[in-house]
N, C-alpha and C positions, 0 to 999 in steps of 0.2 A: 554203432560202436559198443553198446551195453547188450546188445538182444539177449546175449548166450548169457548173461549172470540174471537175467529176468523172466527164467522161464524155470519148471518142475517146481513150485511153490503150492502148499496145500490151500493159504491165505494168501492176497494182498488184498490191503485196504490203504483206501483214498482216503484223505484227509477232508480234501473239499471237492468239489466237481470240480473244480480246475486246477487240482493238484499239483500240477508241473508247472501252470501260469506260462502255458502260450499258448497260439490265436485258438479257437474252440476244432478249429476243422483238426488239427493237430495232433490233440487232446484225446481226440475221438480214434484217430490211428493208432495212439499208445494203448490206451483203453483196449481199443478191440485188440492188439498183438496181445494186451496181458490176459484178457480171458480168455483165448486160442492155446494158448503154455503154458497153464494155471489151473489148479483146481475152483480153487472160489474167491468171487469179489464183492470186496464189503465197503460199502461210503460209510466215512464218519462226517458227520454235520457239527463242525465246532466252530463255525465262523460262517462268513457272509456267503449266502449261495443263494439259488433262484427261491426255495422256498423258505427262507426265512426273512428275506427283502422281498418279496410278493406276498407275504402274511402281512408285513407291518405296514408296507404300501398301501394295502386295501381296508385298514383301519379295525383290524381284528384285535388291535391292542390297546390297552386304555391310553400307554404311549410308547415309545420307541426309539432308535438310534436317531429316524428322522425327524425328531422333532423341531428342531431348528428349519431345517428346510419347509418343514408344511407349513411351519408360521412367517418362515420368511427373512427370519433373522441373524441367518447362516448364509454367505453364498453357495446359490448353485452346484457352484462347481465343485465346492469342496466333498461331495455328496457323490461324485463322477465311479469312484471304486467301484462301492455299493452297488451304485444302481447300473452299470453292466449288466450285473445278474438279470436284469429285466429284457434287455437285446433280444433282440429276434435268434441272433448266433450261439448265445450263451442260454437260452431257453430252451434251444434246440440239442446243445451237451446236456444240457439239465435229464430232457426227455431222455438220451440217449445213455446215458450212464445209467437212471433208474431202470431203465428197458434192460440191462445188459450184465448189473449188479444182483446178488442172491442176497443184499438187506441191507438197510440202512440202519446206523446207531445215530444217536442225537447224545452231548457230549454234556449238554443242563438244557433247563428250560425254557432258555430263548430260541433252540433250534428243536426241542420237543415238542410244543406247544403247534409250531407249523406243520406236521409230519404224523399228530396225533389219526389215526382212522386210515394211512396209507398203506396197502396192502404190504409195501416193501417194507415197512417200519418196523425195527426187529422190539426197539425198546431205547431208553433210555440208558447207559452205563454212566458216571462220577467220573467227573476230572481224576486222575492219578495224582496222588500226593505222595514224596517219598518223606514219611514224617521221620526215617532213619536219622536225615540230614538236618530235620529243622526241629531243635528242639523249643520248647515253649520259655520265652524268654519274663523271668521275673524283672519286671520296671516298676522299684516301688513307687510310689507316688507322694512325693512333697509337695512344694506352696503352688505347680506350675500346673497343669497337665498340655501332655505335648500334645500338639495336633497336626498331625503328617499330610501333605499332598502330594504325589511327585506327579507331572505333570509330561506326558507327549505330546507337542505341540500336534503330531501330524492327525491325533485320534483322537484329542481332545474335544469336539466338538460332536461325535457321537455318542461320546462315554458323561457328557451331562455337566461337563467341570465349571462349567459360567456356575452353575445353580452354587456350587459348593462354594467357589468364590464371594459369590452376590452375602450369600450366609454367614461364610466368618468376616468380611467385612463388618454387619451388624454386631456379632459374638464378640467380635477384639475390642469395639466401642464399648461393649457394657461391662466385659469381664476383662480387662488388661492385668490385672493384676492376677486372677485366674490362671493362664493361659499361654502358654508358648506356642505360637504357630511357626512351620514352619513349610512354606514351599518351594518347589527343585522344578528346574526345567529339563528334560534331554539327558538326564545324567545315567552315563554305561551303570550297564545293573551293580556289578561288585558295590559302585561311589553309592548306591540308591538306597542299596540293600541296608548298608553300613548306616546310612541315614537314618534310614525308617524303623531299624532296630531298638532307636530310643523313644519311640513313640506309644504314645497308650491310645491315642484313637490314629486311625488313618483313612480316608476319607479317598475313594477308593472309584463308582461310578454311579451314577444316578439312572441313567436310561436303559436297564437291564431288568431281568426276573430274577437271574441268578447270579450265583461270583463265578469270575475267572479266575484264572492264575494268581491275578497280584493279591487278590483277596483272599482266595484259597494258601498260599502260601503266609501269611499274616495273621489266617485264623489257627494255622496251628502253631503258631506261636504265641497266643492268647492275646491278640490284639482286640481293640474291638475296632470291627470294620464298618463301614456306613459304603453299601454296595445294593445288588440284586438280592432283594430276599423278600420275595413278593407272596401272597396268599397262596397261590399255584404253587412256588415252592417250598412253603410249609406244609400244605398238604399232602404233598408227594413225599417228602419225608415222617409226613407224621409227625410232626415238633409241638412238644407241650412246654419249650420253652426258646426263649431267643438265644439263638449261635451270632444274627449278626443284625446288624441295623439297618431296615428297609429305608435307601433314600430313595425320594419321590423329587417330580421334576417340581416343586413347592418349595421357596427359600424359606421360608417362614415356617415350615413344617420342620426343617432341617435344622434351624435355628431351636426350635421346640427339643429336637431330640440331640441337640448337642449342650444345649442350657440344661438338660436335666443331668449329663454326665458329671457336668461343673459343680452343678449346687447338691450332688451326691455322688462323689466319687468312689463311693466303697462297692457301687454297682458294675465299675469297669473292670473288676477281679471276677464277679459273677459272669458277665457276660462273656468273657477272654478268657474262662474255664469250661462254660459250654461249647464255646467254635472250637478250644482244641479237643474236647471228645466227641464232636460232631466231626471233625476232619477223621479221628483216628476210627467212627464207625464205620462213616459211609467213603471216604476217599482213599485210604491205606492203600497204596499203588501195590501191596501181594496182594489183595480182595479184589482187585479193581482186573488184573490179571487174571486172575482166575476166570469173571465174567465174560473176560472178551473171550475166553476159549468156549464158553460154556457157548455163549452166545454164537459164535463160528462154526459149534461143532451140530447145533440144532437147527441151521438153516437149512 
């Protein structure tokens, strides 16, 4: 029905090896008609695929989405996405799209880190931020500080949120006077957004290297965020100072670095002015554009 609007393209790029999300034998028919009508094909790795759930499977990581599962205290099942990617069927698209791709980009550091020394691996490119849209919101800070969660029930359990939970349970015991928390379940982004607006920390994923979206769109609005921002990606960046707050799967670590925010709050302006000129260096969606051509045009 689409063939004739999917073909004379200089670029198409995949977002995941299963880009379309149907069965892999499928997948692999679309794939090969787009490189037959196509100049060039490019995977972008920004989410769960065979080699970033076959890195963290095989313990190359200090820890991981799967944490819950390897200790047991997750069910199984809820883990069933994920690990698709490991299938006989889906290892076999895996094969078959890098065989058939001219490079692979990795979108942060949880999908760099697997992909490091692969011959298809073109490099790294930054999430796109359109900082046009999100300007940095001043929330001064009176007798409270807010503390934000919102919460997806269906991804919750890869993104680390027990830990964060387990934490401000301690936090609201010691500092109630301190401290407005607040958490959202499922709420459509506009309701979320609106939310999260008033908050000075927001609390964000634990079982990550790097920020996503939700965090990447919070840092440039000078929030401080408690996300991925692990060793690897300081150093990849180069940072001589903190944009955002490394949480670890460690309640008591978390609790450490959100009791230091409380009993010094004039540190939440420093840090919520570094992440927004860390967004505006490295993620400026006109920079970020630029790269993907660069990068397109040198395969």
């Amino acid at each position: 029905k689409h063939k004739a609007s999917l073909k004379g393209f200089d670029v198409v790029q995949f977002i995941n090896e299963n880009s379309f999300g149907v069965i892999p034998s499928v997948e692999k028919e679309i794939i090969s008609y787009l490189k037959n009508n196509n100049e060039k094909l490019f995977l972008l790795s920004c989410g769960t695929d065979y080699s970033s759930v076959n890195y963290a499977m095989n313990d190359h990581l200090r820890y991981s989405i799967f944490e819950g599962y390897k200790d047991h205290s997750i069910p199984k099942e809820k883990y069933k996405f994920p690990l698709r990617y490991t299938t006989q069927p889906y290892k076999e698209l895996h094969d078959y799209m890098f065989s058939t791709v001219d490079g692979v980009i990795a979108s942060d550091m949880d999908y760099h880190l697997p992909l490091k020394g692969h011959q298809k691996y073109l490099g790294l490119i930054p999430n796109p931020i359109n900082i046009d849209i999100l300007p940095i919101i001043d929330n001064p800070i009176g007798k409270k500080i807010n503390i934000f969660i919102g919460i997806n029930k269906g991804n919750s359990h890869t993104k680390g949120i027990r830990y964060f939970k387990e934490a401000l349970d301690k936090i609201k015991i010691k500092y109630a006077d301190k401290i407005e928390v607040e958490i959202v379940e499922n709420l459509p982004y506009k309701e979320y957004i609106t939310k999260y607006n008033k908050a000075h920390i927001l609390l964000d994923q634990v079982l990550s290297y790097d920020q996503g979206y939700n965090a990447l769109e919070a840092m440039a609005k000078g929030k401080v965020v408690f996300t991925g921002a692990e060793k690897e990606f300081e150093t990849f960046y180069q940072l001589d100072k903190k944009v955002a707050i490394n949480a670890v799967p460690d309640v008591d670590h978390i609790v450490a670095q959100l009791e230091e925010f409380i009993l010094h709050p004039q540190k939440l302006n420093e840090i919520g002015t570094n992440a927004r000129q860390f967004i505006e260096e490295e993620h400026d969606y006109k920079k970020i554009a630029l790269k993907y051509i660069e990068y397109w045009s040198k395969a």
